[in-house]
N, C-alpha and C positions, 0 to 999 in steps of 0.2 A: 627734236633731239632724242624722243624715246622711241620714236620710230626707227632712227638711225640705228645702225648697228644689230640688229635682231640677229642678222647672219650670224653675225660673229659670235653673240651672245646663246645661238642654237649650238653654234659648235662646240662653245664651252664646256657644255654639258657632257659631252662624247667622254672626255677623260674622265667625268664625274663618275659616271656609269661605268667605265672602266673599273675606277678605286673600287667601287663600293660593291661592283656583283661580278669582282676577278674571280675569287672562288666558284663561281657557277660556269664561266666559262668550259664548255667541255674540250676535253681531251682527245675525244674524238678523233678531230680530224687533224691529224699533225700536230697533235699535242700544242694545241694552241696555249691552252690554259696555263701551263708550266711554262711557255715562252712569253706570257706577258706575267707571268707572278718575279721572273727571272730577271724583268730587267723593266718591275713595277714603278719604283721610286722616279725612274723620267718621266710617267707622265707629268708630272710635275712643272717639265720643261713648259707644257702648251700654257698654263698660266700666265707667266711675262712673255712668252709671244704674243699671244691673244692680245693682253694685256696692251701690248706697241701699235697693234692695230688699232684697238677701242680707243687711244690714244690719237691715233691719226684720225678716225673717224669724229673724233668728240663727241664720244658717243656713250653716253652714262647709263643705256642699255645695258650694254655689252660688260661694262664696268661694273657694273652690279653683281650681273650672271657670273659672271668672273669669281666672286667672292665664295661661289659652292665650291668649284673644284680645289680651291685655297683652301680650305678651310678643310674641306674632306683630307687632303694630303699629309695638313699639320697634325691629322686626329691620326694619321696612319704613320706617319713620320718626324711627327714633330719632337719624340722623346729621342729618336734615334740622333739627333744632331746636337741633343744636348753632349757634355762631356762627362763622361763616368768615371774616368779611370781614377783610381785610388792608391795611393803610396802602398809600401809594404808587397804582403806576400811572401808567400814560403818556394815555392817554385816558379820559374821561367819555362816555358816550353814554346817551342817554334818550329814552323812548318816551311816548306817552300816545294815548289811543282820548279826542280833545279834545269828543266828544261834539255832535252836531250843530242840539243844540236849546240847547247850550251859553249861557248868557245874560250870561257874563262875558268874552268871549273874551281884551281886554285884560287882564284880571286872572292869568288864564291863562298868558299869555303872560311877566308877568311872573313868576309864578311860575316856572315854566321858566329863564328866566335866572335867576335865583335859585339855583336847582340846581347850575349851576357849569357845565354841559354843554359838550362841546365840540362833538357833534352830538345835533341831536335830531330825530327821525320823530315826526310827527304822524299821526294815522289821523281819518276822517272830517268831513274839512273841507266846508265847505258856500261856496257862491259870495259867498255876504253877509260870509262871514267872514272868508274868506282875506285882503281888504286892509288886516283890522286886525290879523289874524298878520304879516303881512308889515311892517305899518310900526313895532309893536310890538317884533319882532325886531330887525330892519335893523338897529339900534346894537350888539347882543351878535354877531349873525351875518350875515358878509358876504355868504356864499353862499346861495343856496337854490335850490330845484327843486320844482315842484308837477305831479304827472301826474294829474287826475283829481281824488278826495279823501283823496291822502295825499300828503304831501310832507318832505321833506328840507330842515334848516336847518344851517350847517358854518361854523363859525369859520376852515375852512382852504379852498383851493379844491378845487373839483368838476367833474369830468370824466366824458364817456361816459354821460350821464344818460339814461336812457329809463325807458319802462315795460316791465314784465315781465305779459305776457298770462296772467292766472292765470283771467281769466272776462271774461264779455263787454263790462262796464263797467273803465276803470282806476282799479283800487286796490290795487294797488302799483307799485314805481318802484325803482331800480336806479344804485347813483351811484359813480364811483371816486372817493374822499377824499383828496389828498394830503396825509396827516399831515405834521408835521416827524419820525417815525418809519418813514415808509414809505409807497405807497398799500395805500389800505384798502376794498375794496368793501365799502359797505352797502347792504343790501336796506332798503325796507320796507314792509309786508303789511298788508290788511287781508281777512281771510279769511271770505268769507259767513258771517252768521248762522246758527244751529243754535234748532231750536223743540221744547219737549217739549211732546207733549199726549196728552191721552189716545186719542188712535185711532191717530195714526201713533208714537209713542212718542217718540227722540229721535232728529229728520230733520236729516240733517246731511250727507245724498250731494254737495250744491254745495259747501259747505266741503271735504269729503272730497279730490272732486276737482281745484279750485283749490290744495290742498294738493300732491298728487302735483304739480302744474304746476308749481308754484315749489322742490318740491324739484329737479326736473330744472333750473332756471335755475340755482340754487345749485349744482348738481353742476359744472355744464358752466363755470362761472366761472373766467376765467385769472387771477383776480387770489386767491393763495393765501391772505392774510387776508381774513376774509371775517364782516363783523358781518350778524344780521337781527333788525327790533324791527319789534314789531308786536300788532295785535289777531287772534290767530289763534283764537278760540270755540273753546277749547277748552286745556288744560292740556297739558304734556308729557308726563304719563303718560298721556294716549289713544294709545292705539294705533292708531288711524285718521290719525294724526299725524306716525306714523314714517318717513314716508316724508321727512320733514324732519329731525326730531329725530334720528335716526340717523344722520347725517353733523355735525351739530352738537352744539353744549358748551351747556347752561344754566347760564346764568353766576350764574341762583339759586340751583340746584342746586347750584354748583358753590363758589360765595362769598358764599352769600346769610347771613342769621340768620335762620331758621324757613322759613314757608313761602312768604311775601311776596303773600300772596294781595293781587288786585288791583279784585276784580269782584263785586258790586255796590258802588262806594265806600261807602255808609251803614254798609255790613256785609259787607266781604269774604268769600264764602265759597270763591273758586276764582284759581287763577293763570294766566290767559286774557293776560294780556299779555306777552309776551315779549321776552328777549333773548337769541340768541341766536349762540356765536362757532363761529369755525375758523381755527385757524392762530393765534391772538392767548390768552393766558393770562385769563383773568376774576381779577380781583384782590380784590371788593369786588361786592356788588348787594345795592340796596334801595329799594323804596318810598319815595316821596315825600309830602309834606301832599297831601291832597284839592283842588282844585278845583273848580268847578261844574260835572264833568262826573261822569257814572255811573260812571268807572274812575279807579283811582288811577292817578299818572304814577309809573315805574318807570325805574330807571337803573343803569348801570352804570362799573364802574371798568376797564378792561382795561390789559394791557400786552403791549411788543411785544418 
């Protein structure tokens, strides 16, 4: 019986090695290392496969070896599946990538109010669409701001609005909020697409870069709270990322329940939409119902 199953029990290990020395993966070559930090949390899956096999084999080898990459996974994820979210909060904010081929856009829209939001960032708005975001809105939110195809909608007023040059077209945008808590800069991003194929692997240098850009806009900000939502292609664990993430709180992370994946709506398998804080506490974050667009809309509860 200890004989049995070694295979299975060698294979184990692959994902373990995975978990544990992702960060060393180089970048190299098609940005390997960022396309498995991006979509880390399945290795997970190979454990109850493996698992059905060492089962069919009866094979307490295999069952054993089994027990590292479990075990690594819960150390790497096991907080994320607890449930954080917390009553209260002083502001709602929500995001959504509204999808540009979007064929609902009113419906959308209402949705969104629905949510409760007290602001919300939209990402890839298109020129057809924007006047029915806008007249859609108007009744839940006074304020709004559109740079390009992302824009800002605020129950409260909006100040100091521009775009933030993150690449050569605008898509993102920059707004002080005056809460009844205080003001509030929000960013929000839409950060070039990323493409995996097989000859260049996963090209993601305009994102990459666009990223570094707007981490420097965020740094350099006098206004000390400081929300950012957004479609950034790409998850918080990339590391090609950090240049953001490392001055900021994910407020899933942070007060989410599980992993809140947002991307592909039919079937989630990655957390590409963001919310991110500083200087303000994340009190609550989750996912919202789908939409007719490719990404779920994503929200948060803060306080100040």
């Amino acid at each position: 019986m200890w004989r049995r199953g070694r295979i299975i029990g060698g294979v184990a290990l692959l994902p373990a090695l995975v978990m544990v020395l992702h960060a060393h993966i180089p970048n190299r070559a098609g940005n390997i290392g960022s396309l498995t930090e991006t979509f880390l949390p399945w290795t997970g899956l190979a454990v109850p496969l493996l698992a059905a096999f060492a089962l069919a084999r009866r094979s307490a080898t295999a069952l054993v070896a089994l027990t590292l990459p479990a075990v690594i996974w819960l150390a790497l994820f096991g907080r994320t599946l607890l449930d954080k979210r917390s009553d209260g909060g002083d502001l709602i904010v929500a995001s959504h990538n509204v999808n540009n081929d979007n064929p609902d856009p009113e419906g959308t829209a209402r949705a969104l109010i629905a949510s409760g939001a007290d602001v919300v960032g939209l990402e890839e708005l298109t020129a057809s669409a924007i006047p029915v975001y806008e007249k859609a809105l108007a009744g839940a939110y006074r304020y709004h701001a559109i740079r390009g195809t992302v824009g800002l909608w605020s129950k409260y007023p909006m100040s100091d609005t521009h775009s933030v040059g993150i690449m050569e077209w605008s898509r993102a945008l920059r707004s002080t909020v005056q809460t009844p808590h205080g003001p509030l800069a929000v960013f929000v991003a839409h950060l070039p697409s990323v493409r995996v194929n097989l000859d260049a692997g996963f090209t993601a240098d305009q994102r990459d870069a666009s990223a570094r850009l707007l981490a420097e806009a965020v740094r350099d900000d006098p206004v000390k709270r400081t929300v950012l939502v957004g479609d950034f292609n790409g998850t918080a664990g990339d590391r090609a990322l950090s240049p953001v993430t490392s001055q900021m709180r994910s407020a899933q992370a942070a007060a989410g329940d599980g992993f809140g994946f947002s991307w592909p709506a039919a079937f989630p398998m990655a957390r590409i939409d963001q919310i991110l804080v500083r200087g303000v506490e994340p009190v609550s974050s989750w996912t919202l119902p789908a939409t007719r667009s490719d990404h779920l809309p994503v929200a948060a509860s803060i306080g100040f």
